[in-house]
N, C-alpha and C positions, 0 to 999 in steps of 0.2 A: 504494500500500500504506500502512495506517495505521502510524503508528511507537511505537502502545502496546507495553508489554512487557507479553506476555503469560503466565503458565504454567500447565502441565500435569504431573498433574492441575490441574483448574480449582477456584480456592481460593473458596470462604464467597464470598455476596454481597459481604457486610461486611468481610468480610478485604480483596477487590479493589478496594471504595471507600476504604476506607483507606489502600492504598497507591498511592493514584492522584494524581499530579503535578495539582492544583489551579491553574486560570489565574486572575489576577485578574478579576473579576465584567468592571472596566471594560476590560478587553482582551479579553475574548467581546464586547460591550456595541460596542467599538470596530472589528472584525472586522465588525460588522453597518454599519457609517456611524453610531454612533450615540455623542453626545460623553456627557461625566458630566454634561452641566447637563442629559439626557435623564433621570435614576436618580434613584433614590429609593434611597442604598443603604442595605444590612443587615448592615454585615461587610464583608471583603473580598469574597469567595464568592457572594454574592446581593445580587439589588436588584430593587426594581422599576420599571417602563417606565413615566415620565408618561403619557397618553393625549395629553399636547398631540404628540405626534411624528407623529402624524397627520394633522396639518397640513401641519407639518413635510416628511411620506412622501407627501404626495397625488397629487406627477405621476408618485410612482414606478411602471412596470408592476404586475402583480399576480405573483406568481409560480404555479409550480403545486398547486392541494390535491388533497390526499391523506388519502383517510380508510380509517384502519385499522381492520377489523370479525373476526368469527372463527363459526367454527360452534358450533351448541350449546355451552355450555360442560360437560365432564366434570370427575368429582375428578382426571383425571391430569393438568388442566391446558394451557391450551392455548399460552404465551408471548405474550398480546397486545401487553402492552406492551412485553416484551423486545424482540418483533419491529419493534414500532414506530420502538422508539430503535435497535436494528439496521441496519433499513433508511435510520434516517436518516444514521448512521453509514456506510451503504455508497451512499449518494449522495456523501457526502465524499470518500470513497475516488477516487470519479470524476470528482471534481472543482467537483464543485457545491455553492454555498453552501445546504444544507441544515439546516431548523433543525422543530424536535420543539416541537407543542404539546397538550400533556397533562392530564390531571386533579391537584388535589392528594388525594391520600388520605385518608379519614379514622381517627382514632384506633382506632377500633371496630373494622375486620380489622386495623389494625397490631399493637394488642395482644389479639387477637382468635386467631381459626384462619388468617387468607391470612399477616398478619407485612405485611413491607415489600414497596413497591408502588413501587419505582422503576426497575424493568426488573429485569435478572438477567445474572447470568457478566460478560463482558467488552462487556454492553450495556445502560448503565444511564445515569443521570441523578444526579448527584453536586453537594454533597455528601449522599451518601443518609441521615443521623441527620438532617439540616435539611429534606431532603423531605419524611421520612415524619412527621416528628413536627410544631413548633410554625409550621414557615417564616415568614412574615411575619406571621404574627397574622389571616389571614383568616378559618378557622374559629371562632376567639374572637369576630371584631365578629360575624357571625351567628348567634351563640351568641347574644350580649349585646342584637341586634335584634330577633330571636326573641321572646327573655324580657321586653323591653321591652314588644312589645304584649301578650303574653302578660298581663303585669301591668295592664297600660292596660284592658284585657277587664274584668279580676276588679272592679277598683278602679271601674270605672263602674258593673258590677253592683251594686257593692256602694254606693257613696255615692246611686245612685237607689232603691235600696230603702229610704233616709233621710230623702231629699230633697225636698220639694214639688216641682213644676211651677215658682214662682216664684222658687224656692232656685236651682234651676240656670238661666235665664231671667237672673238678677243675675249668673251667673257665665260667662255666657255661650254655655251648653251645651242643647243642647237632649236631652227624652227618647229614647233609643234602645232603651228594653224589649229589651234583650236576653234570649233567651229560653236560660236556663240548660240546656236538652236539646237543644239546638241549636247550641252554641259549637263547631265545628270547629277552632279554632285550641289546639296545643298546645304544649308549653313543647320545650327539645330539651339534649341537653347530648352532647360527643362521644366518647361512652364506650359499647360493650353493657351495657344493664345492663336485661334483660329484667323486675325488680324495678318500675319506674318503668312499664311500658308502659300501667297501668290503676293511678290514685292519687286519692283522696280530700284535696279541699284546704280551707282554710278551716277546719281544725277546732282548738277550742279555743274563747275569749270569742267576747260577741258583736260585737267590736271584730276580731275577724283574717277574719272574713267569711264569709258564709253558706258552708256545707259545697256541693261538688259535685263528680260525680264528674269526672275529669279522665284527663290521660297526657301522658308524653315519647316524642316519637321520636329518633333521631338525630341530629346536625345538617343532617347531607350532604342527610337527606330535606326539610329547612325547604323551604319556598317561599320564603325567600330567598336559597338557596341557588341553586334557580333560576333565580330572576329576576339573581345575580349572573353567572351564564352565559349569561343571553340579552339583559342591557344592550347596547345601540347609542348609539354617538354620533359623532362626527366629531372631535371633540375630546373634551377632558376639560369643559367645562361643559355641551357639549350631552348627552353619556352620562351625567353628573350630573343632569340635568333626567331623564332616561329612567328612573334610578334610582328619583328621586325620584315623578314619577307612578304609575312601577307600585307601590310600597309604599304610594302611596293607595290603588292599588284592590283590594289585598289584604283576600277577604273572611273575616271571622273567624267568621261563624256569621248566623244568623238571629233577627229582633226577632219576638216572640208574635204579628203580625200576619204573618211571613211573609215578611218580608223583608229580604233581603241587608245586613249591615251592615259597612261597607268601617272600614278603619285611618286612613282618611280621618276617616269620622264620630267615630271617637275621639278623633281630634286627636291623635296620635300616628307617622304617615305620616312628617313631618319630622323628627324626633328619632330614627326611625329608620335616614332616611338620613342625617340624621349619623353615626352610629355606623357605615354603609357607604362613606362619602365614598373613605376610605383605599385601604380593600379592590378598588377597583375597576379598579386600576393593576395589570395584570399581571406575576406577577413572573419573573425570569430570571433561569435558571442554566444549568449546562451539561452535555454527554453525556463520556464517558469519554476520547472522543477529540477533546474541544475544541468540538463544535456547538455555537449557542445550543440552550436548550430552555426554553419558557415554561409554566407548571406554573401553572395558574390554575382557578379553579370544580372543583369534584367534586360533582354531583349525581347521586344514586342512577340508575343504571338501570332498576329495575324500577320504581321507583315514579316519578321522577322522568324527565327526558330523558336521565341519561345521556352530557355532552360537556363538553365544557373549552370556555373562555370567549369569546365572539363576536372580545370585544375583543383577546384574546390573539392569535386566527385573523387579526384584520385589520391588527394591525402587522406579525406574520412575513411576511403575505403582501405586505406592500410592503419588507420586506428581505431575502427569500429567494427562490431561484430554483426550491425546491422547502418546500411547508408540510406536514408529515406530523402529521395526528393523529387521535385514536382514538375509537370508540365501543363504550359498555359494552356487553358482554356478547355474546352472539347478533345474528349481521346481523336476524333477526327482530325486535330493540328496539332497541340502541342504534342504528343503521346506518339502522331506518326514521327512526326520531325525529331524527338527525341530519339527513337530507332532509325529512320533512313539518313540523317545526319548530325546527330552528336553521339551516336554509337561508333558509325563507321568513323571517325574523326577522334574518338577516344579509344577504341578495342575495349570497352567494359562493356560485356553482356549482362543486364538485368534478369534479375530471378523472380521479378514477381509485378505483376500492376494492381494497384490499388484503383479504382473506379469510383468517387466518390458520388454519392448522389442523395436525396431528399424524397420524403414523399410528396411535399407540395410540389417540386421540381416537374417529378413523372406525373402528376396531377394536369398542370399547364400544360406539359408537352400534348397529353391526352384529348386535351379540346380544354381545357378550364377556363372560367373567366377571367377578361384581363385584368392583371396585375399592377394597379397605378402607384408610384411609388407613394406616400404620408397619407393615405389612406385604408380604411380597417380591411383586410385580407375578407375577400366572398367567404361564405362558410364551407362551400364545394373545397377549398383546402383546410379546413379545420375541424372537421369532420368526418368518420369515415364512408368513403364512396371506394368500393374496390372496382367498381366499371371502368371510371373516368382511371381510375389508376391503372389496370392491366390495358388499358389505350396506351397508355404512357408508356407505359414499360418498354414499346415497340423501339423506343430512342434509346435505351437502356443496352436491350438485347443487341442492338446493330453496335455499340461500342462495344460491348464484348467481346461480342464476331472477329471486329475489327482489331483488338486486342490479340486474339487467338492466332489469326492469321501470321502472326508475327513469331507466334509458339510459348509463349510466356504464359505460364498461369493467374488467374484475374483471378480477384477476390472484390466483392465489393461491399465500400462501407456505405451503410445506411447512416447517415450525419442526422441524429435522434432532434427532434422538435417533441415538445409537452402534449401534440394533439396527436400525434401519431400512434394507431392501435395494433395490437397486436396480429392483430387478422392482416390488415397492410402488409406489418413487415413481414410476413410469413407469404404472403402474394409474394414480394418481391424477393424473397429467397426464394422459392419456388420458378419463379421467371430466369432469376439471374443464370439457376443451376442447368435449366433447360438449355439455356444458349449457349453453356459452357463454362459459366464459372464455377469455383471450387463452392465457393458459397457466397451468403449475402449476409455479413453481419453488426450489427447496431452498435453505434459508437458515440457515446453522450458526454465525449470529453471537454464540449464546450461548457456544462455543467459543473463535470467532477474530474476535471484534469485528467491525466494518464490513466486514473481507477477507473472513469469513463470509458477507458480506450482500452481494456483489458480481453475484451470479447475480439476486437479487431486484429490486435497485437498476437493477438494464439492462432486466428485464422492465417496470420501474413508471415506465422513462425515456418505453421505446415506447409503451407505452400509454396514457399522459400526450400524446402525439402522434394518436391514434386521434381521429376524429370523435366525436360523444356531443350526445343528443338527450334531455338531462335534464328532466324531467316529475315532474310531483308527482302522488304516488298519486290524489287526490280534491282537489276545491277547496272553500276555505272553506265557502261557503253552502251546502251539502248538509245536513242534517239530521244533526244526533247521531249518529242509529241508522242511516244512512248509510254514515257513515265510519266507525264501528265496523264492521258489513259487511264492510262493502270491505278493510280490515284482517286482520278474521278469516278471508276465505274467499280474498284473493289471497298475505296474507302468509304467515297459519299454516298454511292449506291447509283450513280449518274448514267442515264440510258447511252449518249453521246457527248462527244467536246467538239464545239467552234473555235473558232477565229478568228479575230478582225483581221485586216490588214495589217495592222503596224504587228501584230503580234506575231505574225509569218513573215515579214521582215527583218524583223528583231530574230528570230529562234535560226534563222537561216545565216545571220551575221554572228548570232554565238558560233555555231556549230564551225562556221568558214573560219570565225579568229581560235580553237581550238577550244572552247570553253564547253562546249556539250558533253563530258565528261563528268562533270558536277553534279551533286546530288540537288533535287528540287524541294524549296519552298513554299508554297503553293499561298498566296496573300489572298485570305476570302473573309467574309465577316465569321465572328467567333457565335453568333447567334442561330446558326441554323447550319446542319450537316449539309447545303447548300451553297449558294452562290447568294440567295435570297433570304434577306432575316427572317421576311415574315412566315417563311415556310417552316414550320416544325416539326415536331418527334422525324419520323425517319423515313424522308422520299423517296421513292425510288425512279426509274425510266426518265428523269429529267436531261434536258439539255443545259448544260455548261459550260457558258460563256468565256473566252478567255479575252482580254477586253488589250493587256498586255504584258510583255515580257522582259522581265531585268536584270541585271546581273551583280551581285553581290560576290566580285572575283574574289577578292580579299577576305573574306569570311570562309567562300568554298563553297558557293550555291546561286542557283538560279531563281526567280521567284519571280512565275506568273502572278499577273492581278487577275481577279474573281468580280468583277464587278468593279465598284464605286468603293475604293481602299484611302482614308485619311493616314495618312502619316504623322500629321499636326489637327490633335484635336481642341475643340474648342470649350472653353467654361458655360455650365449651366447658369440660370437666371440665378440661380441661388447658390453658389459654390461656399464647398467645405468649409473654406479660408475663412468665412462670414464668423465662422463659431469657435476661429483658433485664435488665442491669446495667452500671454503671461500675466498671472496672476501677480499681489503680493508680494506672496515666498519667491517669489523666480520662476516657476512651474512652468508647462506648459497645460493648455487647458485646451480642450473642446477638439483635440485630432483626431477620437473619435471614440 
């Protein structure tokens, strides 16, 4: 049994990381085998893990991973993360050195619509003001890397449009005609600020630089933000070399003849990973009830892969006996993309997926009524209806499937609500086992902490023990329009896939500059196993538009759009930020 204290009612997120008994950073740090000349520290509270411990951790076994995924995502929420740092929580409980490796959040939902993103109730990752907001300064250097070539872009345009042939030839640079309707590379800052997503630069003399049009995305979406999640190395100089070449080959756009022109031919590639050298040290803190938990990389889901950081995943798993971490969104993206490219990119085969899901969740997907957010929940979810629910389940079963296909054993956690009856969860074990999973079991660790997650924790032990015949969807050398295929019609269920124009332009100029070898991204909305939000539970025979095509060389992937894809989202009428302040004492108040 954990020895948090707990109470009921269950108070504020933020109320119960506040009053949560804090371990020294180097006493989690040292519970792991791991001494202080291993940290980077930040405070008592946090620090980061040199990558030399890998060395260090080399003959140590590997422990077990475990990747946590969820069904469609609804507005009622599904607890992934909660569940995640739950369960890891309720491995402790049982005795196992169990440690949680996570995404860091970005600014944008924290003071945004979701708020704070470090778990929930009495199953979270603390301290929660240093999660969700500035932690280590990672988000900043890829900010500042970002905008670095972002700048390197303009200023080349701009000094060749000045410059002889012979002017840069003396300064050592050769022409790159960058072709100003062709710069894909955009600047990012980490704020919604839907204002910024289409800007006009350069304007003013003819000294601040030809006008063109331009945009911000986010940070989390940067391509380096990527590639800071799918760095490999062995140590810290070898992941530093890795660092370093993919930011050469990060391409920013295309020269008037047509081709590809990398951060490399900038000269810029280097300077950039300087500014990442830091950042690539993952960093560590801790779950509520004492686990490590390593909070590294947050790249977008839908546009991006979707997973926390290689390197993160491969120190816990040489000092833990169980490695639990998550994929955004829908087992249909982040869950694929964690197997067809942060596997093949790591070599760490997972032993087990976690599924989380709700019964209000499979309720909605069923036909339920809609869900408005600050209004009282219909009673069709808070009562029980096993109709509308075994409708639902249909969204359920097709991530399972899809789960299976891959060969890993599913387990899924039913994320416990107070209105949920026994008859439900016993439908929904019943459903889950049909499609293929091990089981379906109740997990109320938002409640009762890890003691909650006790039923989960036994199911995710056995199945962790299960044989598994792990296979990757499609192999590299297939054709583009292959593996999009194969994606479309095995994962989302899609009868065909189209193409615009520019999109069979684009996929014919990867393939030509050698880039079709790359695993695909697939950028679609996280609301519907679709192209289209408003479609839910689990379509089948649809057409699947591919609208366009882009290349994320420097990360190590391709990534069709799905539709109408924001990269730079925008603030709600009423954003988070409204209800965050410092009190008094210093605190902070109202993150969530």
């Amino acid at each position: 049994m954990s020895t948090f204290n707990r109470k009921f009612p269950v108070p504020s997120d933020l109320d119960i990381a506040q009053a949560a008994q804090l371990k020294p950073i180097t006493e989690i740090a040292a519970n792991l085998g791991l001494a202080e000349e291993d940290l980077i520290l930040f405070g008592r509270y946090k620090a980061k893990v040199h990558l030399d411990v890998l060395k260090k951790l080399e003959d140590r076994p590997l422990g077990k991973y475990i990747d946590v995924t969820a069904i469609t995502p609804t507005p009622l929420g599904e607890g992934k993360t909660t569940t995640g740092i739950g369960l890891v929580q309720g491995l402790g409980v049982l005795g196992h050195n169990s440690i949680a490796c996570i995404r860091q959040p970005s600014q944008g939902p924290t003071f945004g619509i979701k708020g704070g993103a470090a778990g929930g109730g009495y199953s979270q990752v603390i301290p929660m003001e240093d999660f969700n907001l500035h932690l280590t300064g990672d988000i900043h250097a890829i900010t500042a890397a970002n905008n670095l070539i972002a700048a390197a872009v303009d200023a080349r345009w701009f000094h060749e449009s000045r410059l002889s042939d012979e002017q840069l030839s003396n300064m050592g640079l050769n022409r790159l005609n960058i072709d100003p309707y062709n710069i894909t590379w955009n600047r990012v800052v980490d704020v919604n600020d839907r204002a910024l997503r289409k800007v006009i630069i350069g304007l003013g003399g003819k000294f601040d630089g030809p006008p063109r049009e331009a945009g911000f995305d986010i940070t989390v979406a940067s391509e380096i933000m990527a590639i800071l999640a799918l760095v490999n190395g062995d140590d810290y100089k070898s992941t530093l070399r890795d660092l370093r070449e993919r930011c050469g080959r990060i391409v920013i756009g295309e020269s008037t003849d047509k081709k590809p022109i990398t951060a490399e031919d900038l000269g810029v590639a280097g300077a950039a990973a300087v500014l990442m050298k830091d950042a690539i040290h993952p960093n560590l803190m801790q779950t509520l009830e004492g686990q490590a938990a390593f909070v590294h990389a947050g790249p977008f889901a839908n546009i991006a892969h979707g997973n926390s950081s290689i390197v993160a995943d491969k120190v816990a798993l040489r000092l833990g006996d169980y490695v639990v971490t998550e994929s955004g969104f829908g087992a249909d993206i982040g869950m694929e993309k964690f197997f067809n490219i942060k596997c093949r990119y790591s070599n760490l085969i997972p032993d087990c997926v976690v599924l989380v899901a709700t019964i209000r969740a499979l309720k909605m997907h069923g036909g339920g009524p809609r869900v408005v957010p600050g209004r009282p929940l219909d009673q069709a979810y808070v009562e029980e209806n096993l109709e509308l629910l075994e409708a639902g389940a249909a969204n359920l079963q097709a991530h399972i499937r899809n789960a299976k296909r891959f060969g890993i054993p599913v387990v899924v956690a039913v994320n416990k609500f107070s209105d949920d009856t026994d008859a439900e969860v016993e439908l929904v074990r019943r459903l889950a086992i049909e499609a293929g999973a091990e089981t379906a079991a109740m997990s109320d660790h938002w409640t009762n902490g890890g003691d909650g997650a006790v039923e989960l924790a036994e199911a995710v032990v056995a199945a962790c023990e299960k044989p598994s015949e792990f296979q990757f969807l499609y192999p590299l050398d297939w054709p583009i329009k292959k593996k999009i295929e194969t994606i479309a019609t095995e994962i989302y269920g899609a009868g065909e896939v189209v193409y615009e124009p520019l999109a069979n332009r684009q996929i014919k100029s990867y393939e030509d500059n050698n880039f079709g070898g790359l695993p695909l991204c697939m950028a679609k909305t996280h609301l519907s196993m679709t192209h289209d939000p408003s479609l839910k539970n689990a379509p089948t025979g649809f057409t699947l538009p591919v609208r366009e095509v882009r290349a994320s060389v420097g990360a190590g992937f391709i990534y069709p759009l799905l539709g109408q894809m924001r990269t730079m989202p925008g603030l709600p009428s009423a954003p988070v930020y409204l209800n965050v302040d410092i009190n008094e004492d210093g605190e902070v108040v109202g993150l969530f």
